[in-house]
LOMI-242861 format. One record per atom (N, C-alpha, C): residue in three letters; atom name; x, y, z. Coordinates in nm, 4 decimals. Example, Ala and Ser with C-alpha at 12.3 -4.5 7.8 and 13.67 -1.06 7.14 Angstrom:
BEGIN
{type->ALA | atom->N | east->1.3190 | north->-0.5690 | up->0.7800}
{type->ALA | atom->CA | east->1.2300 | north->-0.4500 | up->0.7800}
{type->ALA | atom->C | east->1.3200 | north->-0.3300 | up->0.7800}
{type->SER | atom->N | east->1.2850 | north->-0.2250 | up->0.7080}
{type->SER | atom->CA | east->1.3670 | north->-0.1060 | up->0.7140}
{type->SER | atom->C | east->1.2900 | north->0.0030 | up->0.7870}
This chain:
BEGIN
{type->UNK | atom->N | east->17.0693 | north->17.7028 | up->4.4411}
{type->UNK | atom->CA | east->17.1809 | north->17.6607 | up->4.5222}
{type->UNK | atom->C | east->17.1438 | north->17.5328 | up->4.5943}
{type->UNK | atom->N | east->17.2539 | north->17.4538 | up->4.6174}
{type->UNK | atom->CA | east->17.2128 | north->17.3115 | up->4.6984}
{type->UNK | atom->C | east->17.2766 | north->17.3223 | up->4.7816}
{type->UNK | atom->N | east->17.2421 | north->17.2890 | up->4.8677}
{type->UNK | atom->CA | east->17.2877 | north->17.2818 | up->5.0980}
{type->UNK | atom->C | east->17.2437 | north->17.1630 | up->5.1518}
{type->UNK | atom->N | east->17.3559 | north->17.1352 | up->5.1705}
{type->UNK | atom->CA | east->17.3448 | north->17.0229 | up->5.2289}
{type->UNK | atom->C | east->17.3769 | north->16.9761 | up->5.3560}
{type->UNK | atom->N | east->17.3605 | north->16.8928 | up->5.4964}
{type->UNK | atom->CA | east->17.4734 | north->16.9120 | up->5.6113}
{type->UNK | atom->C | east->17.4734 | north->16.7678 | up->5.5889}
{type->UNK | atom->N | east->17.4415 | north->16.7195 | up->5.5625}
{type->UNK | atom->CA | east->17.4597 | north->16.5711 | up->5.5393}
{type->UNK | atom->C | east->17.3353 | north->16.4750 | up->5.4161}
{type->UNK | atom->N | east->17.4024 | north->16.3966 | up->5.3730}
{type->UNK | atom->CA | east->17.3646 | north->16.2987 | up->5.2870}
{type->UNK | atom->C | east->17.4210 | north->16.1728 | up->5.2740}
{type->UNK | atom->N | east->17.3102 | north->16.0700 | up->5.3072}
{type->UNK | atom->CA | east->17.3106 | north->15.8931 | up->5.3668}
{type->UNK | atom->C | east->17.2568 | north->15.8279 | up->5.2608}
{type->UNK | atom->N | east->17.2745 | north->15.6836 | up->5.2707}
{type->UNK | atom->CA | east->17.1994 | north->15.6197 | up->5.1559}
{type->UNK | atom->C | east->17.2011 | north->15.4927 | up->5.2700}
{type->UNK | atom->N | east->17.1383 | north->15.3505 | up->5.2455}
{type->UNK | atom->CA | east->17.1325 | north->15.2699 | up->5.2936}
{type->UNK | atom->C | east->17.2260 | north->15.1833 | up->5.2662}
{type->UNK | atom->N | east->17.3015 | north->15.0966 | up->5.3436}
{type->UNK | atom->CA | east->17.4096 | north->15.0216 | up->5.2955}
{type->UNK | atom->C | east->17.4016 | north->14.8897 | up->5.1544}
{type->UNK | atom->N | east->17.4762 | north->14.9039 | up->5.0902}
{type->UNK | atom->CA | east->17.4662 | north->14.8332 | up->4.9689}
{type->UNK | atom->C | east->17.4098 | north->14.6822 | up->4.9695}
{type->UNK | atom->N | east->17.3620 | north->14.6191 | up->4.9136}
{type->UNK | atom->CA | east->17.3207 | north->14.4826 | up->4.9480}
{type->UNK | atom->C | east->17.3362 | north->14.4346 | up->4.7912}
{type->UNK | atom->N | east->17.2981 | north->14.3459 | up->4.7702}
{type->UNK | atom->CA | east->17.2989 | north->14.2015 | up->4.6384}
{type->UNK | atom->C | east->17.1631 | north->14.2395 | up->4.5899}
{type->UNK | atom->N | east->17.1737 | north->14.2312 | up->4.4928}
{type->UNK | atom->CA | east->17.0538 | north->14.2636 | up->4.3907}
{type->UNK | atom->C | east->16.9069 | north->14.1373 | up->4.3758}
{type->UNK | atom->N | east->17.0032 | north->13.9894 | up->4.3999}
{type->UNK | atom->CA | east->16.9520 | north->13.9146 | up->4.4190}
{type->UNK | atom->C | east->16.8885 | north->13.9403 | up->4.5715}
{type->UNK | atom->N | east->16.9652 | north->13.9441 | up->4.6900}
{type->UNK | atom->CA | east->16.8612 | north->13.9840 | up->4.8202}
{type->UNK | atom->C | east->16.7743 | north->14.0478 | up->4.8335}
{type->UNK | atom->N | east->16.8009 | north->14.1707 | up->4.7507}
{type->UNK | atom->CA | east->16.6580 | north->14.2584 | up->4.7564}
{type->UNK | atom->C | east->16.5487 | north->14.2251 | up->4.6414}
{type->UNK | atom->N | east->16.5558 | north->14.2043 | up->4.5686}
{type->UNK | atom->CA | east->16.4736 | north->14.0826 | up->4.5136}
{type->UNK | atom->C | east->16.3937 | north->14.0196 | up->4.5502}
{type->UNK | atom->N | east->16.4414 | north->13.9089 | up->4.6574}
{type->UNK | atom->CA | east->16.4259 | north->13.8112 | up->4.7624}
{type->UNK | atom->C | east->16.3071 | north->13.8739 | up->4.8929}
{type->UNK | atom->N | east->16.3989 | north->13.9674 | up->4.8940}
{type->UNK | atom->CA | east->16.3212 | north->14.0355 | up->5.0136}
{type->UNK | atom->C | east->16.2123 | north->14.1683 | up->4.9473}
{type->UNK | atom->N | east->16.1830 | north->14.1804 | up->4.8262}
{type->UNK | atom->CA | east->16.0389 | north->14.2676 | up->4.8220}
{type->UNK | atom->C | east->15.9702 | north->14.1617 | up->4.7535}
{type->UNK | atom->N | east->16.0374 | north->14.0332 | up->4.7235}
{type->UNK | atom->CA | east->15.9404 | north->13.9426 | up->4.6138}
{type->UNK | atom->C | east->15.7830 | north->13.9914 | up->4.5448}
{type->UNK | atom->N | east->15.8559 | north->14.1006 | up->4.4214}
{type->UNK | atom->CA | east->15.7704 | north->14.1531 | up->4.3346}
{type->UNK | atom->C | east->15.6970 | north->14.3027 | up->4.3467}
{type->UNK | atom->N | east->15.7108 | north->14.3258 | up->4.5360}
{type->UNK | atom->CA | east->15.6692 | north->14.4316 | up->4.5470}
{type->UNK | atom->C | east->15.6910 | north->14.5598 | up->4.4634}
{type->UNK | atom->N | east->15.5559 | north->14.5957 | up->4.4291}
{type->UNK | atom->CA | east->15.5632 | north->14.6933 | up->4.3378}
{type->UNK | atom->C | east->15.6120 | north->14.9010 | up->4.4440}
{type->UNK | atom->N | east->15.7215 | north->14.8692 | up->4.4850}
{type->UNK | atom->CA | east->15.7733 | north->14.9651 | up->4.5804}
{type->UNK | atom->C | east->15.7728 | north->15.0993 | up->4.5165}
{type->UNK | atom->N | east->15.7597 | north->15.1040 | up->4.3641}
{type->UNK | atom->CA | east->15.7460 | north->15.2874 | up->4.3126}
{type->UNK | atom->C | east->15.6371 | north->15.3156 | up->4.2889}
{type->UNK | atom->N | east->15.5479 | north->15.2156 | up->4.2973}
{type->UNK | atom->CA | east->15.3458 | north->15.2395 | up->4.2240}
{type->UNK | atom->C | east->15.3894 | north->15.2580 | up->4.1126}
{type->UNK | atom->N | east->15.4201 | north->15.2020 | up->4.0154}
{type->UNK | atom->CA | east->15.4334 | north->15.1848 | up->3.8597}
{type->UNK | atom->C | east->15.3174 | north->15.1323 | up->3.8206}
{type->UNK | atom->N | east->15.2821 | north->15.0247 | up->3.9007}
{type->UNK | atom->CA | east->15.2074 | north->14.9322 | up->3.8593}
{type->UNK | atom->C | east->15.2132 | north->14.8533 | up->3.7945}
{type->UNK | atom->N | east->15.4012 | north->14.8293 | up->3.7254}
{type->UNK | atom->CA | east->15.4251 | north->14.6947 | up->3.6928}
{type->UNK | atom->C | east->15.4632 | north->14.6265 | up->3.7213}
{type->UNK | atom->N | east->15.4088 | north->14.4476 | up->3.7394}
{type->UNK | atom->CA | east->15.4797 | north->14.3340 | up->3.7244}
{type->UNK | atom->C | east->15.6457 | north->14.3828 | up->3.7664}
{type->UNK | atom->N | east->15.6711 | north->14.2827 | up->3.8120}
{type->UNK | atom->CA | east->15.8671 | north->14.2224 | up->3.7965}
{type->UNK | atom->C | east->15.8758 | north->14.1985 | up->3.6635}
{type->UNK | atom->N | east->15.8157 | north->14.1052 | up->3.6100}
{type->UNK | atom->CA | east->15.8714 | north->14.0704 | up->3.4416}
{type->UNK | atom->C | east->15.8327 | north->14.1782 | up->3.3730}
{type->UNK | atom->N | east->15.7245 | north->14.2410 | up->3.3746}
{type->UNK | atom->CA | east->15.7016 | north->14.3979 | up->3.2928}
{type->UNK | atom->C | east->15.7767 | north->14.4819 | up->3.3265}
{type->UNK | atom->N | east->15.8599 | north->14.5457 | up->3.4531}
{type->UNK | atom->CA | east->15.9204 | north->14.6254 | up->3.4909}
{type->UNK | atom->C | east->16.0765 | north->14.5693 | up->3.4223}
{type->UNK | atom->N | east->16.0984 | north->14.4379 | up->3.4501}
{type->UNK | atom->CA | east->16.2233 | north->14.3820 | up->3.3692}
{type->UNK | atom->C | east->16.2569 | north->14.4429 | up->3.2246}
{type->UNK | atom->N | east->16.1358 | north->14.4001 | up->3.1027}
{type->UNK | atom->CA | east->16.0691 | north->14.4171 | up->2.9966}
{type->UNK | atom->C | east->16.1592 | north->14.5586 | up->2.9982}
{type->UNK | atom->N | east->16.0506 | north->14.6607 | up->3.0525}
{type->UNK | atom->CA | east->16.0964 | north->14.7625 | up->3.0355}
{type->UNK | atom->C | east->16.2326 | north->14.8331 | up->3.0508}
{type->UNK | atom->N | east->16.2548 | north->14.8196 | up->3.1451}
{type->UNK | atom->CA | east->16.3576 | north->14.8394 | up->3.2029}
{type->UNK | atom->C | east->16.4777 | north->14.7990 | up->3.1083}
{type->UNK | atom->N | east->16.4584 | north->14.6821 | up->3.0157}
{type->UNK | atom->CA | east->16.5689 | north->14.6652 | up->2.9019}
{type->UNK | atom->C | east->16.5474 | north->14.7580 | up->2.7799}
{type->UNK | atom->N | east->16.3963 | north->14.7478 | up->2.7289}
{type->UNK | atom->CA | east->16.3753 | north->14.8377 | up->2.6306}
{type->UNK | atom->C | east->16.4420 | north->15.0416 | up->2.6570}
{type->UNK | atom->N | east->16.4163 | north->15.0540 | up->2.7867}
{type->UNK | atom->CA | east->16.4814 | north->15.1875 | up->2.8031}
{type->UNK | atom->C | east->16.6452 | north->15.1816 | up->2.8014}
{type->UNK | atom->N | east->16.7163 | north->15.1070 | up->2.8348}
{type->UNK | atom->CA | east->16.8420 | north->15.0670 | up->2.7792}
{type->UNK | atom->C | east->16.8525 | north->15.0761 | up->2.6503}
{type->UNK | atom->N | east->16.7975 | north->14.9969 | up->2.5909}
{type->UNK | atom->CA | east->16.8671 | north->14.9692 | up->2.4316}
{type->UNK | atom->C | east->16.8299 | north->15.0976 | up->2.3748}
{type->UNK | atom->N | east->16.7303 | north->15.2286 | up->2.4037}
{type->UNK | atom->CA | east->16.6860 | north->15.3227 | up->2.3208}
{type->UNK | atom->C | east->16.7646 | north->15.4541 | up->2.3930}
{type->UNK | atom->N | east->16.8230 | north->15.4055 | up->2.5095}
{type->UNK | atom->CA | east->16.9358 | north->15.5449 | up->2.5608}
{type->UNK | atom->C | east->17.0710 | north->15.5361 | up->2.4979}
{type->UNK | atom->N | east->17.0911 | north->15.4798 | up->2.3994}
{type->UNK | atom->CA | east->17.2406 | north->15.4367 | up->2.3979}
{type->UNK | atom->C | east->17.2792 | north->15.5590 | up->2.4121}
{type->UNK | atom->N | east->17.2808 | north->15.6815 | up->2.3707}
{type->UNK | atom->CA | east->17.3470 | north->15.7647 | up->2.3562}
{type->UNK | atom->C | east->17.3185 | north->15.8781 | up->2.5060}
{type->UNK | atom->N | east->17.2723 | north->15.7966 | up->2.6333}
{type->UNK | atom->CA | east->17.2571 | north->15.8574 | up->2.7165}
{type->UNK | atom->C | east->17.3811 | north->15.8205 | up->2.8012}
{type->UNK | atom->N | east->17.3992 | north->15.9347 | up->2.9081}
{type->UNK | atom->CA | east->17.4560 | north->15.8754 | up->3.0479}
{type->UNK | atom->C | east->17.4419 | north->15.9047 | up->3.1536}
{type->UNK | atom->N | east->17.5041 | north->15.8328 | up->3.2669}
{type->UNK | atom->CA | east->17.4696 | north->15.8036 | up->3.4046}
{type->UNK | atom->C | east->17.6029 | north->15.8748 | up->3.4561}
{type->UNK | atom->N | east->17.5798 | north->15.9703 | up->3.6039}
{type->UNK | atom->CA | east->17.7280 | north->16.0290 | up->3.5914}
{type->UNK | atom->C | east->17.7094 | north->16.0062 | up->3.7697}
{type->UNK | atom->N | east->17.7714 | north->15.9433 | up->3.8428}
{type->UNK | atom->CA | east->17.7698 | north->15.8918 | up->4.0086}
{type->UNK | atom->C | east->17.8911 | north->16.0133 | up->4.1063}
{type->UNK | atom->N | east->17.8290 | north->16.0956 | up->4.1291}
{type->UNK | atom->CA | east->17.9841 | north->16.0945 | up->4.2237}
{type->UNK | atom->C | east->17.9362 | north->16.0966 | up->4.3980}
{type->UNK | atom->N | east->18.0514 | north->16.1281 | up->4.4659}
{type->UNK | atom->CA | east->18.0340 | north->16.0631 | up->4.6098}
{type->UNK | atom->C | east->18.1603 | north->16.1219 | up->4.6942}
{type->UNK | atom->N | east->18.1057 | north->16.1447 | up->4.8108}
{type->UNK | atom->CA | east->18.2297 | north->16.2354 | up->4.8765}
{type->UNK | atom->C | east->18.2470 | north->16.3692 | up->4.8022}
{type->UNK | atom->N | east->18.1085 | north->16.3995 | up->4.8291}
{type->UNK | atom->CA | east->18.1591 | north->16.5857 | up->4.7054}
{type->UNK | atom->C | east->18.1307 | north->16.6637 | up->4.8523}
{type->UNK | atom->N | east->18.2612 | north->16.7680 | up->4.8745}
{type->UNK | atom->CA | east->18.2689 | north->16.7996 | up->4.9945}
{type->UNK | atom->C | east->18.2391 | north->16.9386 | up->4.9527}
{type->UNK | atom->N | east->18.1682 | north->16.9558 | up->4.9455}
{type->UNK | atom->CA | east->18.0594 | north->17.1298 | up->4.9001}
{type->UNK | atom->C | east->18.1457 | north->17.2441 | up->4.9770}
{type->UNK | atom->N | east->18.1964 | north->17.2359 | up->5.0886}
{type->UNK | atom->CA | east->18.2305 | north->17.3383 | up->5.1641}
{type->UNK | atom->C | east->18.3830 | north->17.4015 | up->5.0977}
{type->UNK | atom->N | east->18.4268 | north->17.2904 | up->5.0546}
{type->UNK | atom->CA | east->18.5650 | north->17.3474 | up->4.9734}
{type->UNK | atom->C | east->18.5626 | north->17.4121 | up->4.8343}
{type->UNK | atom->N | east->18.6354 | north->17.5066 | up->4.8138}
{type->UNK | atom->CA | east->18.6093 | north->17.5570 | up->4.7198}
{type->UNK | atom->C | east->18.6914 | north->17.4780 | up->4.5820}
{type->UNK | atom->N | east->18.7843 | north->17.4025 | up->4.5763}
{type->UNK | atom->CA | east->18.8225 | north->17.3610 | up->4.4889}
{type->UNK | atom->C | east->18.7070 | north->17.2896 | up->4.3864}
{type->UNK | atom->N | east->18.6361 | north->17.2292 | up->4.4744}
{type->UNK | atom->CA | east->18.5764 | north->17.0912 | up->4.4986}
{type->UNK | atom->C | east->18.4331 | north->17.1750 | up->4.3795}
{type->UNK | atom->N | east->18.4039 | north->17.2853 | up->4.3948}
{type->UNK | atom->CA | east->18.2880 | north->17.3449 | up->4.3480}
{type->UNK | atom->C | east->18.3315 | north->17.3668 | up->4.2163}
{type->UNK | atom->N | east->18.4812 | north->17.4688 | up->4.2358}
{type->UNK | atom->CA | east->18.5127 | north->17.4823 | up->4.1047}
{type->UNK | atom->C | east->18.5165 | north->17.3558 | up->3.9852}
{type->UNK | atom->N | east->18.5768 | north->17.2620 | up->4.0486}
{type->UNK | atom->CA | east->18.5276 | north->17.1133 | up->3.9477}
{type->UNK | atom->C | east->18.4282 | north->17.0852 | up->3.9545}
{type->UNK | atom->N | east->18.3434 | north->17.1032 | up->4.0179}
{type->UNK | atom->CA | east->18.1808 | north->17.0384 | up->3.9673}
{type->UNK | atom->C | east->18.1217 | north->17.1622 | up->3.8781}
{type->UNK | atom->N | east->18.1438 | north->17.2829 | up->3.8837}
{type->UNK | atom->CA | east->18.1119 | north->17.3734 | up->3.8067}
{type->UNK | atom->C | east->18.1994 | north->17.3187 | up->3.6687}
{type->UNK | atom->N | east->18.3260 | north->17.3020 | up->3.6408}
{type->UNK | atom->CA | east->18.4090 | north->17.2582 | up->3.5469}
{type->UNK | atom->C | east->18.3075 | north->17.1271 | up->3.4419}
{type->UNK | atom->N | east->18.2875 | north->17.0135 | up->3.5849}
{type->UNK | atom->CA | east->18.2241 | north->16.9091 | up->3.5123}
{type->UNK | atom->C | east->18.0878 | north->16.9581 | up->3.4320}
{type->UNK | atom->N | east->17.9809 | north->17.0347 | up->3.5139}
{type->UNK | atom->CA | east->17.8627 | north->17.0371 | up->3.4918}
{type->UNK | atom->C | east->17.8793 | north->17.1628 | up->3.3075}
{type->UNK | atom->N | east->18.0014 | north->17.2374 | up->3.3217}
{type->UNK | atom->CA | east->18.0019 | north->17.3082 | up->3.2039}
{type->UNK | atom->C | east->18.0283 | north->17.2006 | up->3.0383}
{type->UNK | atom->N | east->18.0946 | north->17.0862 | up->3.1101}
{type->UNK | atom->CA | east->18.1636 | north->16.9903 | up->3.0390}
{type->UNK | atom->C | east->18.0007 | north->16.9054 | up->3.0087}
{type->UNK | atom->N | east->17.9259 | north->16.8808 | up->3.0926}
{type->UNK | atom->CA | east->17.7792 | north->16.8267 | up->3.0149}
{type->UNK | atom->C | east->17.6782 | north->16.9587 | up->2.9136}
{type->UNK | atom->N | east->17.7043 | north->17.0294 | up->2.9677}
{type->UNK | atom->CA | east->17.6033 | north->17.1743 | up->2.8720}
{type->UNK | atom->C | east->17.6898 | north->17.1729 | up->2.7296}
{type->UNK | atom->N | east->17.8008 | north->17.1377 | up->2.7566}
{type->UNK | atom->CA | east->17.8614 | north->17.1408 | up->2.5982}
{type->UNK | atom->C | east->17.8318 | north->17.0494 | up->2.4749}
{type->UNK | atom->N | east->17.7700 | north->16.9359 | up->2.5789}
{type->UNK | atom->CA | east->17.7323 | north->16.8231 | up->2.4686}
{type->UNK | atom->C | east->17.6550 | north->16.8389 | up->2.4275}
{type->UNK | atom->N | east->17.5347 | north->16.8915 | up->2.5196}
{type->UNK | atom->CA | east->17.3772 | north->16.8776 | up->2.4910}
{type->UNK | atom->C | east->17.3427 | north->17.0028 | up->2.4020}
């Protein structure tokens, strides 16, 4: 089960600013480079094609409608896989 009373993220910024502002910092310990992490970072693209990314936001857990569709959605990914 997931419980939650709240969930934040940091406000959105430009891809180029943050960029700017870790200039290269290696912030996950990967231990790669910007241009190696780039590198990669395309090669895992071109070999997911058949993957996806699924975002949602404002999921208000306490309502029950709201569960029944995420139960709906999450039955709707087990069907593919």
């Amino acid at each position: 089960m997931f419980e939650a009373d709240a969930l934040g993220m940091p406000p959105p910024e430009r891809r180029t600013a943050a960029l700017a502002a870790t200039a290269g910092l290696d912030c996950f310990g990967a231990g790669l480079r910007r241009a190696e992490a780039e590198a990669a970072s395309e090669a895992a693209l071109v070999s997911s094609s058949g993957e996806m990314v699924v975002v949602v936001s404002e999921v208000h857990l306490d309502v029950p409608a709201v569960l029944e569709r995420l139960e709906r959605m999450f039955d709707g990914f087990a069907s593919l896989g």
